[in-house]
KOLROPA-691944 format. One record per atom (N, C-alpha, C): residue number from 0; x, y, z; residue in one letter. Coordinates in Angstrom, 1 decimal. Example, Ala and Ser with C-alpha at 12.3 -4.5 7.8 and 13.67 -1.06 7.14 Angstrom:
- 0/13.2/-5.7/7.8/A
- 0/12.3/-4.5/7.8/A
- 0/13.2/-3.3/7.8/A
- 1/12.8/-2.2/7.1/S
- 1/13.7/-1.1/7.1/S
- 1/12.9/0.0/7.9/S
***
This chain:
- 0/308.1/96.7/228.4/X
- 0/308.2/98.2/228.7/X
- 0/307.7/99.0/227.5/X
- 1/307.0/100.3/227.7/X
- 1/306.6/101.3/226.8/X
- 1/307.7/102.0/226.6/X
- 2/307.6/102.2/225.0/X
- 2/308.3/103.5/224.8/X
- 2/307.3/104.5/224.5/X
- 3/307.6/105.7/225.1/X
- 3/307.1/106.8/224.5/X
- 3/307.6/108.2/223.8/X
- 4/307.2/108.8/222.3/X
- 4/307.4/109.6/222.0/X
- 4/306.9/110.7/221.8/X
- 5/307.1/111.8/221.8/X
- 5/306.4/113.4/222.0/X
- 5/307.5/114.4/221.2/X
- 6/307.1/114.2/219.8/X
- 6/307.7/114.8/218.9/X
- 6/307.3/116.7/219.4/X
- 7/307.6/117.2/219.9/X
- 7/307.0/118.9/219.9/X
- 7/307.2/119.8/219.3/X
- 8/307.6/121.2/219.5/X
- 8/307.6/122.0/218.1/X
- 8/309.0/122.9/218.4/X
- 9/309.7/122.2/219.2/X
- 9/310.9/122.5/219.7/X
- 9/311.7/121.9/220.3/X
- 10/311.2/120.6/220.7/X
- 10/312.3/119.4/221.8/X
- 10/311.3/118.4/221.2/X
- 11/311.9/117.3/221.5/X
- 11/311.7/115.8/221.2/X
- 11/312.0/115.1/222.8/X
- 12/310.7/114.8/223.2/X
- 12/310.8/114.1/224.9/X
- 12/310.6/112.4/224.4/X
- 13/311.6/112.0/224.9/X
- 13/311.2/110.4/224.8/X
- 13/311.2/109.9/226.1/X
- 14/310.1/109.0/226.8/X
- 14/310.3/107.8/228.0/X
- 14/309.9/106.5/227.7/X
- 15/310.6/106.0/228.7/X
- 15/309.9/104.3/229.0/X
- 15/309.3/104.5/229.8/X
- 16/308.6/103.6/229.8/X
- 16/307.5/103.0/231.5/X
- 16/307.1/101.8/231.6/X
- 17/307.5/100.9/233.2/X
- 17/306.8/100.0/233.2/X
- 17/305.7/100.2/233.8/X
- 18/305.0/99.1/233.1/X
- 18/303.3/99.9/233.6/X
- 18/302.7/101.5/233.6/X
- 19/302.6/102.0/235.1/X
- 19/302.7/104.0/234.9/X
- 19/304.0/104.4/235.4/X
- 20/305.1/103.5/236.1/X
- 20/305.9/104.2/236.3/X
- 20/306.9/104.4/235.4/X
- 21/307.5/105.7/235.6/X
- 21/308.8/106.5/234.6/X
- 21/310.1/105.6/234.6/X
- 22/310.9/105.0/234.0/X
- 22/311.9/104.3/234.3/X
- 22/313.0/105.6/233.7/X
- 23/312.9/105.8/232.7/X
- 23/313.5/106.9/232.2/X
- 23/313.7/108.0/231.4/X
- 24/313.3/109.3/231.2/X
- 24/312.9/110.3/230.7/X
- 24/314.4/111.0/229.7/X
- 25/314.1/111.3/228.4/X
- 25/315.5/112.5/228.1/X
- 25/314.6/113.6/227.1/X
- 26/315.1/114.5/227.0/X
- 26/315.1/115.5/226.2/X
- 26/315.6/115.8/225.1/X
- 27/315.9/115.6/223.5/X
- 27/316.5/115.5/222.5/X
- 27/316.2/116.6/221.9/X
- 28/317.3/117.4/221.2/X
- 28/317.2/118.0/220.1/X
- 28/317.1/117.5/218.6/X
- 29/316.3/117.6/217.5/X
- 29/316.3/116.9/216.3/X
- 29/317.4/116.5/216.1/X
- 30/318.7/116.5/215.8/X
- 30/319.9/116.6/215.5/X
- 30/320.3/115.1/216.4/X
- 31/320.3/115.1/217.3/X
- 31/320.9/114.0/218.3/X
- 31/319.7/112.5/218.9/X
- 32/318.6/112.9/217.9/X
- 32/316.9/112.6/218.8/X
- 32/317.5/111.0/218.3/X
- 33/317.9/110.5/217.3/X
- 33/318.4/108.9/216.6/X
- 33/318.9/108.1/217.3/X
- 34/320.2/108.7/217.8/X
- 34/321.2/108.2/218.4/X
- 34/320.7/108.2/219.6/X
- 35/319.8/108.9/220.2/X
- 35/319.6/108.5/221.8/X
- 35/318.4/107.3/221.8/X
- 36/317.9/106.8/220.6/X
- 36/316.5/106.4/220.3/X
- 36/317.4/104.8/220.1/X
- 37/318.3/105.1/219.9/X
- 37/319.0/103.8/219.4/X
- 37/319.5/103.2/221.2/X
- 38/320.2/104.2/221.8/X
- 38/320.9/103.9/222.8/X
- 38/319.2/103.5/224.0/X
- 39/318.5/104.2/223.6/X
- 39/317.4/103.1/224.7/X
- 39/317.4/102.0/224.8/X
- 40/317.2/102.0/223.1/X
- 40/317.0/100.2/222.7/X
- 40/318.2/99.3/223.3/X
- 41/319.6/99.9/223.3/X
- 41/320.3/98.8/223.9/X
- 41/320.5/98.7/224.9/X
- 42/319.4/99.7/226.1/X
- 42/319.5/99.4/227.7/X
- 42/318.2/99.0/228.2/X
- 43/317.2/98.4/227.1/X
- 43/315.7/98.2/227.6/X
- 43/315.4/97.4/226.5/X
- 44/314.2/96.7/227.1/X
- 44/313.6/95.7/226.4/X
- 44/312.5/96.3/225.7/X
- 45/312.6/97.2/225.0/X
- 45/311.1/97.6/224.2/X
- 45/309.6/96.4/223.8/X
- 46/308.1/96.9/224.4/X
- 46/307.6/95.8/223.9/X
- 46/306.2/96.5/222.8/X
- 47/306.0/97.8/223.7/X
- 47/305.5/98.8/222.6/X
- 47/306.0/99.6/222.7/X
- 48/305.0/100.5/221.6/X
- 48/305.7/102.0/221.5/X
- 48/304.6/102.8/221.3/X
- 49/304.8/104.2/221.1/X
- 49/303.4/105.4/220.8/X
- 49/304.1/106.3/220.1/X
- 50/303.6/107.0/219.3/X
- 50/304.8/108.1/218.5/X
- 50/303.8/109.6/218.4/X
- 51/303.7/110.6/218.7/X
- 51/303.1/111.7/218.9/X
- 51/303.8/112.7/218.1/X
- 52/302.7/113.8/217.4/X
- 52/303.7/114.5/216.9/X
- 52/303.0/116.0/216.7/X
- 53/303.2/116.9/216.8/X
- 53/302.5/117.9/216.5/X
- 53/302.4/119.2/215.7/X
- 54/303.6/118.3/214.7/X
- 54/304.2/118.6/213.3/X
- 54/304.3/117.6/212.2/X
- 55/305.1/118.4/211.5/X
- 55/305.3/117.0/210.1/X
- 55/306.7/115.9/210.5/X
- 56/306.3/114.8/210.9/X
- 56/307.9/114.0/211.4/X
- 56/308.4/113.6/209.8/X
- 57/309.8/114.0/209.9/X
- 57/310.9/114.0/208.8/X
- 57/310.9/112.5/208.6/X
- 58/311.5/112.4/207.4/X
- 58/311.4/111.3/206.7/X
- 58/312.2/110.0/207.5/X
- 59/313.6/110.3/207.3/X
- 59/314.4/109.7/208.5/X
- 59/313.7/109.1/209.6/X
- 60/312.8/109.9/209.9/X
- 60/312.4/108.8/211.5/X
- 60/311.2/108.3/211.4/X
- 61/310.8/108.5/210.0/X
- 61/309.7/107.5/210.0/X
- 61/310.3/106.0/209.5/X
- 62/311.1/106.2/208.8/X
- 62/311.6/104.9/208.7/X
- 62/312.5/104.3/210.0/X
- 63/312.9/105.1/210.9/X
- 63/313.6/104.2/212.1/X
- 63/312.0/103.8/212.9/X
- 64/311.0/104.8/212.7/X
- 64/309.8/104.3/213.0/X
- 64/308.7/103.0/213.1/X
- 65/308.9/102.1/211.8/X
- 65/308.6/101.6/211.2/X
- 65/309.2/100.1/212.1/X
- 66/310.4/100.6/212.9/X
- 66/311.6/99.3/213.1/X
- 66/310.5/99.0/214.8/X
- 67/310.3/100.4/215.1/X
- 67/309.3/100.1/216.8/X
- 67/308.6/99.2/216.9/X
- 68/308.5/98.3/218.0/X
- 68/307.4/97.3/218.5/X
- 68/306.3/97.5/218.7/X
- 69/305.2/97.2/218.2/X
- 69/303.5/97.5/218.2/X
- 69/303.6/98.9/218.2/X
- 70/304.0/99.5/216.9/X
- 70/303.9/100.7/217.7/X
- 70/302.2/101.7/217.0/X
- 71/302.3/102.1/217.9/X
- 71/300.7/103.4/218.2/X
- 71/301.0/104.6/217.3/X
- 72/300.4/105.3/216.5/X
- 72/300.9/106.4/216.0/X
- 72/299.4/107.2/216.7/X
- 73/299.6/108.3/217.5/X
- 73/298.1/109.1/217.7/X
- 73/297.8/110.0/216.4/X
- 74/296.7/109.5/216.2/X
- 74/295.8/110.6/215.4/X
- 74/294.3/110.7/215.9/X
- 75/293.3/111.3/215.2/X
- 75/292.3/111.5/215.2/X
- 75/291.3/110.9/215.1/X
- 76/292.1/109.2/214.8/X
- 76/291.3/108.2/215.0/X
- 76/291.6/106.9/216.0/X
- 77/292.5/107.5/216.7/X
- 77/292.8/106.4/217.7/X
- 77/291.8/106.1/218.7/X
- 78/291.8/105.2/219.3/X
- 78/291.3/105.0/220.6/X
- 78/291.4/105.8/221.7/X
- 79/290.8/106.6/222.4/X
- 79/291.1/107.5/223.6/X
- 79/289.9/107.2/225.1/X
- 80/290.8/107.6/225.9/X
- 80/289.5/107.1/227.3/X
- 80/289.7/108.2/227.6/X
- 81/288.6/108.8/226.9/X
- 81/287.7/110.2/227.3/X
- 81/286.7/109.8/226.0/X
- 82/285.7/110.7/226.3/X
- 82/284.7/111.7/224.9/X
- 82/285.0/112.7/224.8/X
- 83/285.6/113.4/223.0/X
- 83/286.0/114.3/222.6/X
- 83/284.4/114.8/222.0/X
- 84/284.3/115.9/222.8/X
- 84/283.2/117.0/222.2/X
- 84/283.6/118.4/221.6/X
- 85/285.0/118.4/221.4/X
- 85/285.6/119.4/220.7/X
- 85/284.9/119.5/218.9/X
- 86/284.5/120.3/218.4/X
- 86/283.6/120.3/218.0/X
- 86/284.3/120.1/216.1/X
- 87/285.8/120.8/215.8/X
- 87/286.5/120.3/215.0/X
- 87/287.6/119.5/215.4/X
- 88/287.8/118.5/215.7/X
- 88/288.0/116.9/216.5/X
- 88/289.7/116.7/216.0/X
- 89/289.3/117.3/214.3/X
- 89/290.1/116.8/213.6/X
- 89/291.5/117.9/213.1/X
- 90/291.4/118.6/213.9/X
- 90/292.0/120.3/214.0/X
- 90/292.8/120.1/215.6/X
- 91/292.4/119.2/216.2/X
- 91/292.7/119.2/218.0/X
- 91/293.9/118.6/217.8/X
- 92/295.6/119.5/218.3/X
- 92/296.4/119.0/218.4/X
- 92/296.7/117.5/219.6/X
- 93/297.8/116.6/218.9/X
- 93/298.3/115.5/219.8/X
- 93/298.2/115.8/221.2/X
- 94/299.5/116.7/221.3/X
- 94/299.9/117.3/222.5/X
- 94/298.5/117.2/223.8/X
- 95/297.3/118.0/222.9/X
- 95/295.9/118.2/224.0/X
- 95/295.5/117.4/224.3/X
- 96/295.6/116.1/223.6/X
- 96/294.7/114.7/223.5/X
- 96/295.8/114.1/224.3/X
- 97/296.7/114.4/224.4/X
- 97/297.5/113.4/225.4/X
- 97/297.1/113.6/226.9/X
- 98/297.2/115.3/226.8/X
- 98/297.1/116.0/228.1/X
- 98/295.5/115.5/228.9/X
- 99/294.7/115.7/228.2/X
- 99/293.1/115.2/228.2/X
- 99/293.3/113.7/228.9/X
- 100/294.1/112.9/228.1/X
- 100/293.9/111.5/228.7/X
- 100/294.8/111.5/230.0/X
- 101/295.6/112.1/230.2/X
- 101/296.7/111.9/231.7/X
- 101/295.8/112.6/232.4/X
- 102/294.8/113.7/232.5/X
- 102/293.4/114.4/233.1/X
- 102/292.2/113.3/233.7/X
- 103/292.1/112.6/232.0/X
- 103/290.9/111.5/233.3/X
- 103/291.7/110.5/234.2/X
- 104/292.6/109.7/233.3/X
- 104/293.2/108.8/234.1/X
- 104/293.5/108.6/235.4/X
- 105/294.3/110.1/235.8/X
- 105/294.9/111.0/236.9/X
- 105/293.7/111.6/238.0/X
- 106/292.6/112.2/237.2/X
- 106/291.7/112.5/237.9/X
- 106/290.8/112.3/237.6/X
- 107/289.9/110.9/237.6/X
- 107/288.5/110.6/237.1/X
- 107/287.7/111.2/237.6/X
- 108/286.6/111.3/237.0/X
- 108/285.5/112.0/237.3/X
- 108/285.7/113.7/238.2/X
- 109/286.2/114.1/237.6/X
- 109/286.4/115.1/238.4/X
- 109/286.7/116.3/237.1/X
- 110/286.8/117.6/237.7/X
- 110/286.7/118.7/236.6/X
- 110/287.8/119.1/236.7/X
- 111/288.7/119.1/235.1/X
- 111/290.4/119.4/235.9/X
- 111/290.6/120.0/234.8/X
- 112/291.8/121.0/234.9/X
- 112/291.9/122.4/233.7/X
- 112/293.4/121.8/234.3/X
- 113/294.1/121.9/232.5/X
- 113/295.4/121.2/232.6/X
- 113/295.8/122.3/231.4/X
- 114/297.1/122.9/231.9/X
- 114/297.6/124.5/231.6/X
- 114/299.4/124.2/231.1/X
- 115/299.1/123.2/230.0/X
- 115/300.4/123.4/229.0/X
- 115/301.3/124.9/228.9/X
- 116/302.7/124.7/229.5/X
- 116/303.4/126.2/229.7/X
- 116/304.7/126.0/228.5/X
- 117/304.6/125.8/227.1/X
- 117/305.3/125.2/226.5/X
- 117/305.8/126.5/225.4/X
- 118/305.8/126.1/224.4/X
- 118/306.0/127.1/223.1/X
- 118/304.5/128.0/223.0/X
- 119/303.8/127.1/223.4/X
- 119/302.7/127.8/223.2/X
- 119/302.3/127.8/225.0/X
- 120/301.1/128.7/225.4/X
- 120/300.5/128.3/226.5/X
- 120/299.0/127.6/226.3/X
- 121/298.7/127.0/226.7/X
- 121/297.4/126.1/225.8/X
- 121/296.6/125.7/227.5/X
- 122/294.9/125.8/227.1/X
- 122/294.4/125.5/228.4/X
- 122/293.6/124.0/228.0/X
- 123/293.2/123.3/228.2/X
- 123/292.2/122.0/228.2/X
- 123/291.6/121.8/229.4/X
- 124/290.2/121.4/228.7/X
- 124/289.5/121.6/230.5/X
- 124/288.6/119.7/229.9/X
- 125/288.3/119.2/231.0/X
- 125/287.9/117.7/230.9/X
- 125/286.9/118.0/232.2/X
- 126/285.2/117.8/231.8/X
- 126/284.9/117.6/232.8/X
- 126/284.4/116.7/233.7/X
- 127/283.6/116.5/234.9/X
- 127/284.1/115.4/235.8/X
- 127/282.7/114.3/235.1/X
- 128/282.2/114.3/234.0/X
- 128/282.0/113.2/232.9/X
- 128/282.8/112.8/232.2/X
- 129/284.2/112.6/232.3/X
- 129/285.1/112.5/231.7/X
- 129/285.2/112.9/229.9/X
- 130/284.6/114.4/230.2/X
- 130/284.5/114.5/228.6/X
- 130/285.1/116.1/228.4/X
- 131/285.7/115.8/226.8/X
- 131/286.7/116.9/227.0/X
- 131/286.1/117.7/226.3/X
- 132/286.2/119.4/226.7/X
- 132/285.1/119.8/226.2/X
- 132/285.7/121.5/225.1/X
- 133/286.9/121.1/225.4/X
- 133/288.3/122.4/224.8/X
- 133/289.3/123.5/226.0/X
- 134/289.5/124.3/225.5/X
- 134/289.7/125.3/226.2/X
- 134/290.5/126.8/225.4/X
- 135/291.8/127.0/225.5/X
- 135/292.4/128.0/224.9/X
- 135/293.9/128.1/224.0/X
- 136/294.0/128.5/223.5/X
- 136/295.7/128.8/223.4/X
- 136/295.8/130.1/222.7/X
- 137/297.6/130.2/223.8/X
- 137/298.1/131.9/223.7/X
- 137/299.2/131.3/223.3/X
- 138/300.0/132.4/223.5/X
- 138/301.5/132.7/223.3/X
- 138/302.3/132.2/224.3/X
- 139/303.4/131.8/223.7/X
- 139/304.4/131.1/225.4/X
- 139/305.0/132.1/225.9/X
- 140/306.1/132.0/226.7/X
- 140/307.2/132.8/227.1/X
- 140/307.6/133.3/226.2/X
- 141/308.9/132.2/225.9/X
- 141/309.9/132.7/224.3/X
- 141/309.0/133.4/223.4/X
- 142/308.0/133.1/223.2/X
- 142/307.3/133.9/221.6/X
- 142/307.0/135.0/222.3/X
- 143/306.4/135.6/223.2/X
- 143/306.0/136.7/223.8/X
- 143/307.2/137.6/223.8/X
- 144/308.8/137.2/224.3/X
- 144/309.9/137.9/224.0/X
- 144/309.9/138.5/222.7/X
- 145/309.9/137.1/221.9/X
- 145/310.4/137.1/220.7/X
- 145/309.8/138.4/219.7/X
- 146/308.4/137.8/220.3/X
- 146/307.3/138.8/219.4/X
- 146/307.7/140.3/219.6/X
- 147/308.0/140.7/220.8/X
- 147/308.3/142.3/220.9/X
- 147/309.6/142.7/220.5/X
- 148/310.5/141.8/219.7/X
- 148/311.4/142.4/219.5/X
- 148/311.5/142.4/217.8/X
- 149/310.9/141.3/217.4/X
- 149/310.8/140.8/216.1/X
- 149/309.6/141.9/215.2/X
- 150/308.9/142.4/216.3/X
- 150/307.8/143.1/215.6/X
- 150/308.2/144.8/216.1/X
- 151/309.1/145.0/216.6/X
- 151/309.4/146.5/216.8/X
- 151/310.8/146.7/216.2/X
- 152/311.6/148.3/216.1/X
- 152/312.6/148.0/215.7/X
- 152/314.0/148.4/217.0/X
- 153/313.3/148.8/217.8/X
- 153/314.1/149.2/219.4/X
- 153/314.3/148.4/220.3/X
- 154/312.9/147.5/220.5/X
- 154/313.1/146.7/221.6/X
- 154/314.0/145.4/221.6/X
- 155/314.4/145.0/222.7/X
- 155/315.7/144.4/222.7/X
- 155/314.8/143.1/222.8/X
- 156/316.0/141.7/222.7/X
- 156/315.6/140.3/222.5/X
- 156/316.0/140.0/224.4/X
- 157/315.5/139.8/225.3/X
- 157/315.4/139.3/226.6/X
- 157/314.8/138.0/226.8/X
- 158/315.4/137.4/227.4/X
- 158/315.3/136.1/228.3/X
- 158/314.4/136.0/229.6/X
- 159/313.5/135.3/229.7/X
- 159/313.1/135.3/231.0/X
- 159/313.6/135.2/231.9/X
- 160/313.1/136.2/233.2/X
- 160/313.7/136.6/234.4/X
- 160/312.7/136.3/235.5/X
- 161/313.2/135.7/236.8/X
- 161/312.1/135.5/237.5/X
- 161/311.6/136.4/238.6/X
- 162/312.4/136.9/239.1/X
- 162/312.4/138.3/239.6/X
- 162/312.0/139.8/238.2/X
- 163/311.3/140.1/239.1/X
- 163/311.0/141.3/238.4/X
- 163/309.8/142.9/238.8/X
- 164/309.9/143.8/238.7/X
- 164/309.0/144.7/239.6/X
- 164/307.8/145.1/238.4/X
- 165/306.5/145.0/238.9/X
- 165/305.2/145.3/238.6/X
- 165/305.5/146.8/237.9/X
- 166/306.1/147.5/238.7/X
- 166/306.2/149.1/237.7/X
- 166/307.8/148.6/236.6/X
- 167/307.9/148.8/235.9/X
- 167/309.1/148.5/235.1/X
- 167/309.8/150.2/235.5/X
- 168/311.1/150.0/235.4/X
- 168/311.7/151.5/235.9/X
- 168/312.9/151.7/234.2/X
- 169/312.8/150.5/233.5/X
- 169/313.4/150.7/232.6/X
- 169/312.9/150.1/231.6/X
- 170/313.6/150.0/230.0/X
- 170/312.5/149.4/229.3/X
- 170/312.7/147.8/229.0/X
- 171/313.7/147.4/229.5/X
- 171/314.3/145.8/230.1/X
- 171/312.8/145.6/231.3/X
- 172/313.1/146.8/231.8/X
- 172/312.4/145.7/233.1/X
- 172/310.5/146.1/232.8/X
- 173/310.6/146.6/232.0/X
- 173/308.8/147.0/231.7/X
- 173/308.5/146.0/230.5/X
- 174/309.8/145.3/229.9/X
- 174/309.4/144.3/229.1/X
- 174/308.9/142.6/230.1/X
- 175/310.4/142.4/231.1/X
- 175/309.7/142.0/231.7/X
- 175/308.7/141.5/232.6/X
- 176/308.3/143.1/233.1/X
- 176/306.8/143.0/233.7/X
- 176/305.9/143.0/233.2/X
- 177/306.1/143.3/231.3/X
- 177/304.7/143.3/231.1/X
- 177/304.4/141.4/230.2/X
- 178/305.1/140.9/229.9/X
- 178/305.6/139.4/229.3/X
- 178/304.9/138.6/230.7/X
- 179/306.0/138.4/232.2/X
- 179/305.9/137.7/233.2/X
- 179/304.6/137.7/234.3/X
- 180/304.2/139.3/234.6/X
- 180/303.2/139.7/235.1/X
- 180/301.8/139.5/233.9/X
- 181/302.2/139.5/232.9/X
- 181/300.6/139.5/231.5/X
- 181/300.6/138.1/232.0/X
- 182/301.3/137.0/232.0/X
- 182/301.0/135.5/232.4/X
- 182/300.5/135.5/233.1/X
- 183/300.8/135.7/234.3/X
- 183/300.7/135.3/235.7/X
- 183/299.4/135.6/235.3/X
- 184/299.3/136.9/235.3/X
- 184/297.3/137.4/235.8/X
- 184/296.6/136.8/234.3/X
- 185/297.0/136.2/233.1/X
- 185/296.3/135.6/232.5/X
- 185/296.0/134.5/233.4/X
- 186/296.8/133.3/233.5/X
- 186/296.8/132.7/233.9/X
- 186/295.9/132.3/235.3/X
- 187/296.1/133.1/236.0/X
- 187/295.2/133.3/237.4/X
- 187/293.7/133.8/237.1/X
- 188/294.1/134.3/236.3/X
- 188/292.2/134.8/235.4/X
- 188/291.5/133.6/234.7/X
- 189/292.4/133.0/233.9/X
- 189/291.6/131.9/233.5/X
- 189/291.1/130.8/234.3/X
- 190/292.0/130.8/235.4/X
- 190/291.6/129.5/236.1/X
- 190/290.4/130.0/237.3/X
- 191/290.5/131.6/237.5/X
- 191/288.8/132.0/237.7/X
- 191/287.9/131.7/237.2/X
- 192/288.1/132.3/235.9/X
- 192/286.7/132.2/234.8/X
- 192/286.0/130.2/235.0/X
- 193/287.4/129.5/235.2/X
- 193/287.1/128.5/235.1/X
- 193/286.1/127.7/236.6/X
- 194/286.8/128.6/237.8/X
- 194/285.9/128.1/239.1/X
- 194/284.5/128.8/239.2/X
- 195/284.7/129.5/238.5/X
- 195/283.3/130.5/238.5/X
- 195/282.2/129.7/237.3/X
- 196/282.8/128.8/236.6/X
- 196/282.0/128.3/235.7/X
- 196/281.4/127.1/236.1/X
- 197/282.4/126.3/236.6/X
- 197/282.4/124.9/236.9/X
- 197/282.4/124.7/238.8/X
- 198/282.9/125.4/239.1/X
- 198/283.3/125.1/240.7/X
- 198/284.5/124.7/241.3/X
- 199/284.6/123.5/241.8/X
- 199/285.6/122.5/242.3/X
- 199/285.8/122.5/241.2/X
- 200/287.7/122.4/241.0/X
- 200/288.3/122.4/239.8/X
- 200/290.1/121.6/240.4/X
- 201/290.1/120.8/239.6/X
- 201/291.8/120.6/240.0/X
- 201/292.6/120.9/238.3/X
- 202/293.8/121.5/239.2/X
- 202/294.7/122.5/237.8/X
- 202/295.9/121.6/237.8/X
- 203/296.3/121.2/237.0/X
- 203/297.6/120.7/236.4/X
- 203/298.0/122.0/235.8/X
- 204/299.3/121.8/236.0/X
- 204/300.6/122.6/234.9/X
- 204/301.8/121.9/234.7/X
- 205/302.0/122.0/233.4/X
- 205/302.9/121.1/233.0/X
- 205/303.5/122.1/231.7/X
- 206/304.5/120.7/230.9/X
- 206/305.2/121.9/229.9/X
- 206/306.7/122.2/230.5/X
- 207/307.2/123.1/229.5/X
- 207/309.0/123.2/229.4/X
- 207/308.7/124.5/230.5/X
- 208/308.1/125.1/230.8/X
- 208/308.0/126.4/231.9/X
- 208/307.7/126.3/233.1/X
- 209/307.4/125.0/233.3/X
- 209/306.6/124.4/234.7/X
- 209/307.2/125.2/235.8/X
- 210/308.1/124.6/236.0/X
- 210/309.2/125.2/237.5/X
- 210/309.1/127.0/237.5/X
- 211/309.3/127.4/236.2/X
- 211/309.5/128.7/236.5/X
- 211/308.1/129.3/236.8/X
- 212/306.7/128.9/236.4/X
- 212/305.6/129.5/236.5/X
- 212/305.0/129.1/237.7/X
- 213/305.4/127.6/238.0/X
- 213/304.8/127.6/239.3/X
- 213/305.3/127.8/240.6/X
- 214/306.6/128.7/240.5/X
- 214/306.6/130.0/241.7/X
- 214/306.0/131.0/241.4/X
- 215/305.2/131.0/240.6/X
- 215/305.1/132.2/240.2/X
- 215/303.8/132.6/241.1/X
- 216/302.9/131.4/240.9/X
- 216/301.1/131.7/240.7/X
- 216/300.9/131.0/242.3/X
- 217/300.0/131.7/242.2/X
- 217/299.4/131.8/243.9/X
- 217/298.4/131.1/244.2/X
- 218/297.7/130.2/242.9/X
- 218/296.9/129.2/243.3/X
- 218/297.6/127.7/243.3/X
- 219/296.3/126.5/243.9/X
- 219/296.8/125.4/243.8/X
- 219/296.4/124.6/243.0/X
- 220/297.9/124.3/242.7/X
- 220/298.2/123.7/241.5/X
- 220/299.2/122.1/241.5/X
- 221/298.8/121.4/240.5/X
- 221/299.8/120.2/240.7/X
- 221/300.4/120.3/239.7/X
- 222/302.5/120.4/240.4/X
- 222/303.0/120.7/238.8/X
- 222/303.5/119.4/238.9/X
- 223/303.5/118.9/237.3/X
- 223/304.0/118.0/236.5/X
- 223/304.3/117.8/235.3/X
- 224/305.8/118.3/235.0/X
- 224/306.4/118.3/234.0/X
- 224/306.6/116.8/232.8/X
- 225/306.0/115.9/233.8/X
- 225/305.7/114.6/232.6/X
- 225/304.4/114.2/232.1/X
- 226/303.3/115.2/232.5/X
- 226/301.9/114.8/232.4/X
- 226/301.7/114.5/231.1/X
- 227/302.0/114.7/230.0/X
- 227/301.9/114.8/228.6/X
- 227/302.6/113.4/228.0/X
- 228/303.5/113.0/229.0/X
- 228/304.3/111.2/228.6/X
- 228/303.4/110.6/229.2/X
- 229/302.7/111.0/230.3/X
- 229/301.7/110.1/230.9/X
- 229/300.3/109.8/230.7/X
- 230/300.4/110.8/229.7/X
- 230/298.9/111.0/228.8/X
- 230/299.0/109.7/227.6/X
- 231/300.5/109.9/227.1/X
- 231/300.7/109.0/225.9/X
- 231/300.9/107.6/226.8/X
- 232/301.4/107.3/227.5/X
- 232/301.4/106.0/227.8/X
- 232/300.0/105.4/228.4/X
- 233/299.4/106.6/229.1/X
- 233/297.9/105.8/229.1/X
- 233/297.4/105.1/227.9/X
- 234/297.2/106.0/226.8/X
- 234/296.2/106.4/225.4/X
- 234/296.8/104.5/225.5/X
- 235/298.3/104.6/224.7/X
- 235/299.0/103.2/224.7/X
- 235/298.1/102.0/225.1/X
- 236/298.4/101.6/226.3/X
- 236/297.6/101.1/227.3/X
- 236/296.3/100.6/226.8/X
- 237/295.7/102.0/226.8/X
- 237/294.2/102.2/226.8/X
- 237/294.2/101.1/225.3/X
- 238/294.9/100.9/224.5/X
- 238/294.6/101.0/223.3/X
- 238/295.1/99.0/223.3/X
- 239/296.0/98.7/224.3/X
- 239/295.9/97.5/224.4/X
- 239/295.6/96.4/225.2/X
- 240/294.8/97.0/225.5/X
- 240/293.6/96.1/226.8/X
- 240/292.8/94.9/225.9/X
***
């Protein structure tokens, strides 16, 4: 069985898989991320591993690190099944290069825009030469709150709402319409710019926002909140053929 790790910049996702399927998925906060890393090991047979990170991993788990079977660390020099034509290669977060590889794997030869809804919102586009060629990053949810209350001295700290009216009638609800509605029609604009460029296009969304954005948007889309474990366990894979 694979383990897979996806250190992020706010949760810690670990799964197994045999072969591509998910045997079991958790969500860890730093604080608890050990102890559940321990408790896999005693209900699975670990035979590799992959470790992903898109920060600096603390000291502590590089040494429980070190204990993983064959394990993969992704960087900038790993093996990947795609062609990176990103032009500073070495600047290209984990996270994208994961998402990129669950893009061809998932959809060969084909042109697919895969729309990370996480801390950040992040676009990656792979085209149907299986080569990745970049895309965008904005602001998430949370920072978009955060940012209008952190950078004014009136506006209040608000949580995402899913309901909400296009005219705001108060300044709660004009925060947000202008946070949930700015997505949406970002979002829906990019993935124009992107059919108007390319054509036939297949959209992934994935990320900690999935469910809430994909009521949101009115195009078609395949949501998959594990696409990014499925990216790492490809790369894995890929890497021991």
């Amino acid at each position: 069985m694979n383990l897979v790790i996806d250190i992020g910049n706010s949760k810690i996702k670990v799964a197994v898989f045999e072969l591509d399927r998910i045997i079991i998925t958790t969500i860890c906060e730093e604080f608890n991320f050990l102890h559940e890393l321990k408790k896999i090991f005693s209900e699975y047979t670990i035979t590799r591993s992959i470790v992903s990170s898109v920060k600096g991993i603390r000291e502590e788990y590089l040494e429980e690190f070190q204990k993983l079977p064959l394990l993969l660390t992704l960087n900038t020099t790993t093996k990947l099944p795609f062609k990176n034509l990103y032009t500073t290669p070495s600047t290209l977060g984990n996270d994208r290069i994961a998402l990129a590889a669950a893009a061809v794997c998932s959809y060969p030869s084909k042109n697919s825009l895969v729309i990370d809804a996480g801390t950040c919102i992040t676009y990656d586009f792979i085209n149907s030469k299986n080569e990745y060629l970049g895309g965008a990053i904005s602001p998430g949810i949370d920072m978009r709150y955060k940012s209008l209350h952190e950078y004014t001295e009136k506006l209040p700290l608000l949580s995402k709402k899913e309901e909400f009216n296009t005219v705001g009638t108060s300044t709660s609800a004009s925060i947000h319409s202008g946070i949930i509605n700015g997505i949406i029609c970002e979002i829906e604009g990019v993935i124009a710019q992107y059919e108007e460029d390319f054509g036939d296009l297949t959209i992934v969304l994935t990320g900690g926002d999935t469910k809430f954005l994909s009521k949101q948007l009115k195009n078609s889309i395949f949501a998959n909140q594990n696409f990014l474990l499925q990216g790492l366990n490809k790369i894995l894979t890929f890497n021991n053929q």
